[in-house]
N, C-alpha and C positions, 0 to 999 in steps of 0.2 A: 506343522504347528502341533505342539503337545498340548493335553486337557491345562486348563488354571487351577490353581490350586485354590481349594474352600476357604476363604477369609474365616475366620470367628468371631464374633459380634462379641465386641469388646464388653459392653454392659455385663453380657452371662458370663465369659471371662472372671470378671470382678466379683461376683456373687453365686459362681458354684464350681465346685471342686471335684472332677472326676477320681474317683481310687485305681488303685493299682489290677482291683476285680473291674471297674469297670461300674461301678457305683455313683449314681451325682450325690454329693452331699453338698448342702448348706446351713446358713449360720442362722440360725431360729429368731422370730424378733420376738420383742416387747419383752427384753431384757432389762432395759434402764428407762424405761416410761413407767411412771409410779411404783416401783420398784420398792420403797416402804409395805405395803400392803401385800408383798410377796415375800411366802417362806422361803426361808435357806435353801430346802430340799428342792423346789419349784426353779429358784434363780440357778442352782447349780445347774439342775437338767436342761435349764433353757440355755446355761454355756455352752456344751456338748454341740455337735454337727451333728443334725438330722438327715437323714436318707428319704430323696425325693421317690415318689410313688406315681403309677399309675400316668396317665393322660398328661401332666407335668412333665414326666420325665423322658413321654415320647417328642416333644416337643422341646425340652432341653438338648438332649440327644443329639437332634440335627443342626444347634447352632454352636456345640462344642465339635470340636476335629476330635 
């Protein structure tokens, strides 16, 4: 009998993006929740994929393959 192989938890799947270095990024909220009261400059940055940090990202880590 050979080892199984690690499932991935679908949810992290859908909500973080490993890079090619080995980076988790994901997709920033409070983008479109009252959205009027936010600058240009603010909504652009909040398009962009943020780089997960720290205590997050050891525990992202283990449910990405």
């Amino acid at each position: 009998m050979g080892s199984k192989k690690m499932k991935t938890r679908r949810a992290v799947l859908k909500r973080f993006k490993r890079t090619k270095n080995g980076k988790i990024m994901y997709k920033q909220q409070a983008q479109h929740h009252l959205a009027m009261q936010k600058s240009g400059q603010r909504m652009r940055k909040l398009g962009r994929m943020a780089q997960l940090q720290g205590g997050d990202r050891k525990n992202i880590d283990g449910l990405l393959p």
